[in-house]
C-alpha positions in Angstrom: -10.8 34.2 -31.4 -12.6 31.4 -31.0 -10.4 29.0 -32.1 -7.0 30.1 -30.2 -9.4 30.0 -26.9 -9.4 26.2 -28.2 -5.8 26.3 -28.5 -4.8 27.8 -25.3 -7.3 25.1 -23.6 -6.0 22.4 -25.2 -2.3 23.5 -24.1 -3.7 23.6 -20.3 -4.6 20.4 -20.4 -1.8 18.7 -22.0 0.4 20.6 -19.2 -2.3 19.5 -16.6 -1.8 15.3 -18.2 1.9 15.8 -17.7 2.0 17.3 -14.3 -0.5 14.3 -13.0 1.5 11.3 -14.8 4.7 12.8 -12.7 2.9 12.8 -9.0 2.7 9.7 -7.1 -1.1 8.5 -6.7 -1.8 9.2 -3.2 -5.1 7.0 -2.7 -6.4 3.9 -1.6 -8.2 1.6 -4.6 -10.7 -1.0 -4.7 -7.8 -3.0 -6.6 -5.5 -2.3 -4.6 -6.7 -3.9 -1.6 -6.1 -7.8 -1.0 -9.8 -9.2 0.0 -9.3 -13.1 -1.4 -9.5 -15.6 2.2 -7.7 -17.9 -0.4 -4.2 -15.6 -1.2 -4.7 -14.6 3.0 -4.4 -18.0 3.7 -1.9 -18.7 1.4 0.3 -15.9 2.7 0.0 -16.9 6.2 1.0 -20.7 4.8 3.7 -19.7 2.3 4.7 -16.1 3.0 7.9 -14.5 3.9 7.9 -12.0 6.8 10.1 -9.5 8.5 8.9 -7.1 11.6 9.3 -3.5 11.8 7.9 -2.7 15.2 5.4 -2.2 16.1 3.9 -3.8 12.1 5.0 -7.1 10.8 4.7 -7.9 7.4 4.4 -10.9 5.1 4.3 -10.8 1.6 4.9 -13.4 -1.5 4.3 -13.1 -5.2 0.5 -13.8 -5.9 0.1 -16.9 -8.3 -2.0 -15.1 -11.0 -2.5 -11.2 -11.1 -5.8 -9.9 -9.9 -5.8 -5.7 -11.0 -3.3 -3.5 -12.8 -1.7 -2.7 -8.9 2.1 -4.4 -8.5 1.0 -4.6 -4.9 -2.5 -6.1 -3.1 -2.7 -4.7 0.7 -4.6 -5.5 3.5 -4.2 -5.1 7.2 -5.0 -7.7 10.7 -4.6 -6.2 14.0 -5.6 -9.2 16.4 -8.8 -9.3 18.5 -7.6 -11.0 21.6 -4.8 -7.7 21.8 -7.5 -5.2 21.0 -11.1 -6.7 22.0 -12.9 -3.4 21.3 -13.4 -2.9 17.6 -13.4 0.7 18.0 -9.2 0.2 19.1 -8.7 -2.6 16.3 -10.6 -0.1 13.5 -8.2 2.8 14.4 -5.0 0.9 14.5 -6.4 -0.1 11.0 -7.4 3.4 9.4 -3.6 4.6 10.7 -1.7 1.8 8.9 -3.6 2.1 6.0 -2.8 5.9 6.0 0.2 5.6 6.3 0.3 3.2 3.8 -1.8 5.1 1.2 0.8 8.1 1.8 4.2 6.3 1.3 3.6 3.3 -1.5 4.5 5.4 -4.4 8.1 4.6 -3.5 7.6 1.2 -3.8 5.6 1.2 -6.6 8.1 2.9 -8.6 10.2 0.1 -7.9 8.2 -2.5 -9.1 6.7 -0.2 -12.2 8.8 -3.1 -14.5 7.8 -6.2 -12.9 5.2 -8.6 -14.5 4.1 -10.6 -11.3 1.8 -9.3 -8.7 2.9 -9.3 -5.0 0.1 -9.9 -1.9 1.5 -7.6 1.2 -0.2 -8.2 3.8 0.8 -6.1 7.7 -0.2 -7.1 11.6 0.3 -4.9 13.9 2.1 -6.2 16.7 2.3 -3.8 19.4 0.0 -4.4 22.6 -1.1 -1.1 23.0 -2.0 1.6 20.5 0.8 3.9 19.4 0.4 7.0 18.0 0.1 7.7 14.8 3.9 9.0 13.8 5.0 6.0 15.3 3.2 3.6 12.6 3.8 6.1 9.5 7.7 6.1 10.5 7.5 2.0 11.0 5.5 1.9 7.8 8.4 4.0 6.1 10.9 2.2 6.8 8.9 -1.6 6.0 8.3 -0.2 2.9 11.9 1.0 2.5 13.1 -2.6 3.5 10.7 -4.3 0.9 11.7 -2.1 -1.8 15.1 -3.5 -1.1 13.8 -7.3 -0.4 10.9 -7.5 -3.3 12.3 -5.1 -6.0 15.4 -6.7 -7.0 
């Protein structure tokens, strides 16, 4: 008895394993996110851009790989736009969520790559929009990255 309860457990968590390996990772890591003033500098210096309103991003291969993420994110949404920090912090959290919620599909594009890649988005819009409007910008960036940084 004892040892098909064993058994049977074992079972349920092998099928548990397999049905987490196949869902995207819908979170936010501490290795995921792109903190270095250095690679921000360098990205503003060096980095190649394209805009999907109301977000712009620029993004470059990093020179040396920092975690076990293909990507290292991090957001700006400009003070003299937004001079409340409770406006700038909001704009933030969205983009971020939206983020969080759609890089799988770009991740699976760059599962095979060896080099790391610094993403880095600004929020260009002079007013906040609401929040389908980032996600469906943020879609479609990531969409045209995929496209730009995966082959």
């Amino acid at each position: 008895m004892e040892n098909n309860l064993y058994l049977y457990n074992t079972i349920v968590q092998q099928q548990k394993n397999t049905h987490l390996a196949a869902m995207p990772q819908y979170t936010f890591d501490r290795g995921e996110r792109l903190k270095s003033r250095k690679a921000i500098g360098l990205l503003f210096k060096e980095g190649q851009s394209f805009g999907q309103y109301p977000l712009r991003l620029i993004y470059m291969p990093m020179p040396a790989r920092r975690s076990e993420y293909p990507v290292q994110f991090t957001v700006s949404v400009p003070k003299k736009k937004f001079p409340k920090a409770v406006h700038r912090n909001r704009i933030r959290r969205q983009i971020r969520e939206a983020w969080r919620l759609h890089k799988h599909r770009l991740y699976r594009a760059l599962k095979n790559k060896e080099h790391q890649i610094a993403f880095l988005v600004l929020y260009t819009a002079t007013e906040p929009l609401p929040y389908p409007e980032i996600e469906k910008a943020m879609k479609q960036m990531i969409w045209r990255a995929e496209k730009k940084v995966g082959s």
